[in-house]
C-alpha positions as CSV (number, residue, x, y, z in Angstrom):
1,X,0.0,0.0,0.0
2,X,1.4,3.4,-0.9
3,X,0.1,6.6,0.9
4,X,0.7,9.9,-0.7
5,X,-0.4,13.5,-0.5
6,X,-2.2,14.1,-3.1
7,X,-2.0,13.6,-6.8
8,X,-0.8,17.0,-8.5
9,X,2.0,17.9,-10.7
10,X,5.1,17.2,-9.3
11,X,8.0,15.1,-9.3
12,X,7.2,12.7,-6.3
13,X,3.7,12.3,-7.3
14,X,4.9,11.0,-11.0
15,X,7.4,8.9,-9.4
16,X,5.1,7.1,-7.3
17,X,2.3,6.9,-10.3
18,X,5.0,5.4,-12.4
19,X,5.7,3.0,-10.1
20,X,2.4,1.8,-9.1
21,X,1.6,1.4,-13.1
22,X,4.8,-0.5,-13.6
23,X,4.1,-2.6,-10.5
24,X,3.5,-6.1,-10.1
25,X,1.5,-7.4,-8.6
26,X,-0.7,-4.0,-8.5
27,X,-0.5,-2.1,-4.8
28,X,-3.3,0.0,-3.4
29,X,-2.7,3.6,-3.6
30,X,-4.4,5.9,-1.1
31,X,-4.5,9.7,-1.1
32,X,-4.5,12.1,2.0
33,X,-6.1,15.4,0.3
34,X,-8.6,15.3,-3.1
35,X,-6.3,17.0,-5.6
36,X,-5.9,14.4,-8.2
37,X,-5.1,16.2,-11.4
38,X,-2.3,14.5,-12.2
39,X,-4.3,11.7,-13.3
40,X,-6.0,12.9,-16.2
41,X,-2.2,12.9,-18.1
42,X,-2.3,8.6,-17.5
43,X,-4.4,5.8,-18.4
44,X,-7.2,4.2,-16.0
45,X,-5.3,2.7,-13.1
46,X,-5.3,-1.1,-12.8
47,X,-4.7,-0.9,-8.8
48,X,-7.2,0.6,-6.5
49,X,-7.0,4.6,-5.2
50,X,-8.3,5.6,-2.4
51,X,-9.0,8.8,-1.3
52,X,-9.4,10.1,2.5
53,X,-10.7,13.2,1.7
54,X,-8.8,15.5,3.9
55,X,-9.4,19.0,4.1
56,X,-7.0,20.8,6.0
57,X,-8.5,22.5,9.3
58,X,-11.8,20.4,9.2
59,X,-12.3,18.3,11.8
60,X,-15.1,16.0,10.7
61,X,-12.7,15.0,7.3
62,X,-9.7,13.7,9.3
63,X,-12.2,11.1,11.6
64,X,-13.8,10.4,7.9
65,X,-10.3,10.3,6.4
66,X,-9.3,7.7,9.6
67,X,-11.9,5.6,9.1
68,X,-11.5,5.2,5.2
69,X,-7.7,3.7,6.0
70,X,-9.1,1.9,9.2
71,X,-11.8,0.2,6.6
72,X,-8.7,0.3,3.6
73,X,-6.2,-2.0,6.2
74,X,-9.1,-4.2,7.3
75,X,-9.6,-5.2,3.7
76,X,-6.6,-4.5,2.2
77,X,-4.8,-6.3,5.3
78,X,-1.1,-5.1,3.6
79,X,1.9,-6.3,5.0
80,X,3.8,-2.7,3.8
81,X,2.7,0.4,4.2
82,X,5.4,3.0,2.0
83,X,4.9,6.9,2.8
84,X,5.6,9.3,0.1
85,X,5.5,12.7,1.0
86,X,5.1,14.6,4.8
87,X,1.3,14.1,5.0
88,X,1.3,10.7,3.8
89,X,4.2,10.3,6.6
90,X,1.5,11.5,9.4
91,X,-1.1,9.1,7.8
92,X,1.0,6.2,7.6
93,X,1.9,6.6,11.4
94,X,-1.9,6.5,11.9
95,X,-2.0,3.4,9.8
96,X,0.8,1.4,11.7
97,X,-0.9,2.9,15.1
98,X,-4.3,1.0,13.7
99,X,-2.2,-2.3,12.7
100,X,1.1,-2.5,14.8
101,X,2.0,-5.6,12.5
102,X,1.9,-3.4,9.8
103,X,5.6,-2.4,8.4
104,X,6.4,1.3,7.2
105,X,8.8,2.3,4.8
106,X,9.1,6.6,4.4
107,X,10.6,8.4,0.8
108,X,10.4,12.4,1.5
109,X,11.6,12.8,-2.0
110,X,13.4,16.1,-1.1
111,X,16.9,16.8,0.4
112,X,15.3,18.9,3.1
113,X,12.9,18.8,5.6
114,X,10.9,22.3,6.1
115,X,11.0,23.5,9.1
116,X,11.6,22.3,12.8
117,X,8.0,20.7,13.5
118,X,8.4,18.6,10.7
119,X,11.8,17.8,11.7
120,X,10.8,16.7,15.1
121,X,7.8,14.2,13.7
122,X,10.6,12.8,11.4
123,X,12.9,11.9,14.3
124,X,10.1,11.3,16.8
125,X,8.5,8.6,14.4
126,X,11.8,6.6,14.0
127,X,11.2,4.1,16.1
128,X,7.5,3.4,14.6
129,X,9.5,2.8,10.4
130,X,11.1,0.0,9.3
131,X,13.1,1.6,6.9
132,X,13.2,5.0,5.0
133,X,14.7,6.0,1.6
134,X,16.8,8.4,1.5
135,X,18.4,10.2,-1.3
136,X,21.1,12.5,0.4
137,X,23.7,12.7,3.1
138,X,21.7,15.5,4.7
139,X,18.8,13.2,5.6
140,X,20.3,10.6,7.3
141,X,20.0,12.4,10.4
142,X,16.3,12.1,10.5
143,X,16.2,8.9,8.8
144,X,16.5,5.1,9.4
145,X,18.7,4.3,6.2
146,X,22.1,5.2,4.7
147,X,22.4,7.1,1.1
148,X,20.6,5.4,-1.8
């Protein structure tokens, strides 16, 4: 199961896209916020997406959002959960909180992480991710990994 932000143009998003298409078998991809733009520019997806809806600053969509990837890990009972992105970091956290057998794997897909807050959540979480991918020697300091 991949987790991602949301699907708009940008780097990351394409990467993970490109991946899911090319994978087999197919993984379940599940998206924090509704942006999904990015889309339109591929074919139909052969894997499942998900969306949780999020809207920043509204209370009721994160409990709705939770209870989509509650439902999504019941059925979808994956063995991996890989973050992409910040916000698919925080949900992915909330998946392995809602099944502790759950692995999670974190790609930032930047060299840098904005600001302290964020900072803190990455180093915080370490303990709860199996592994992270990295792609510079300035991350490893938050991360789980060496250099890829």
């Amino acid at each position: 199961m991949h987790i991602i932000t949301g699907l708009t143009i940008g780097g990351a998003e394409r990467v993970v896209l490109d991946l899911l298409f090319n994978a087999s078998p197919c993984s379940t991809l599940v998206v924090v916020h509704h942006q999904m733009p990015l889309l339109k520019s591929y074919p139909k997806p052969n894997f499942p997406i998900i969306g949780l809806d999020i809207i920043r600053g509204h209370l009721r969509s994160y409990l709705s959002g939770i209870k989509i990837l509650w439902q999504t890990l019941k059925t979808q009972n994956p063995s991996i959960i890989h973050a992409h992105l910040y916000h698919g970091l925080i949900v992915g956290l909330i998946g392995k909180v809602l099944q502790p057998s759950v692995k999670l794997v974190f790609t930032l897909h930047s060299s840098t992480t904005n600001g302290w807050f964020r900072a803190l959540i990455l180093f915080l979480s370490k303990p709860l991710r199996s592994a992270d991918l990295v792609f510079s020697a300035q991350q490893q300091q938050w991360y789980n990994a060496r250099q890829t």
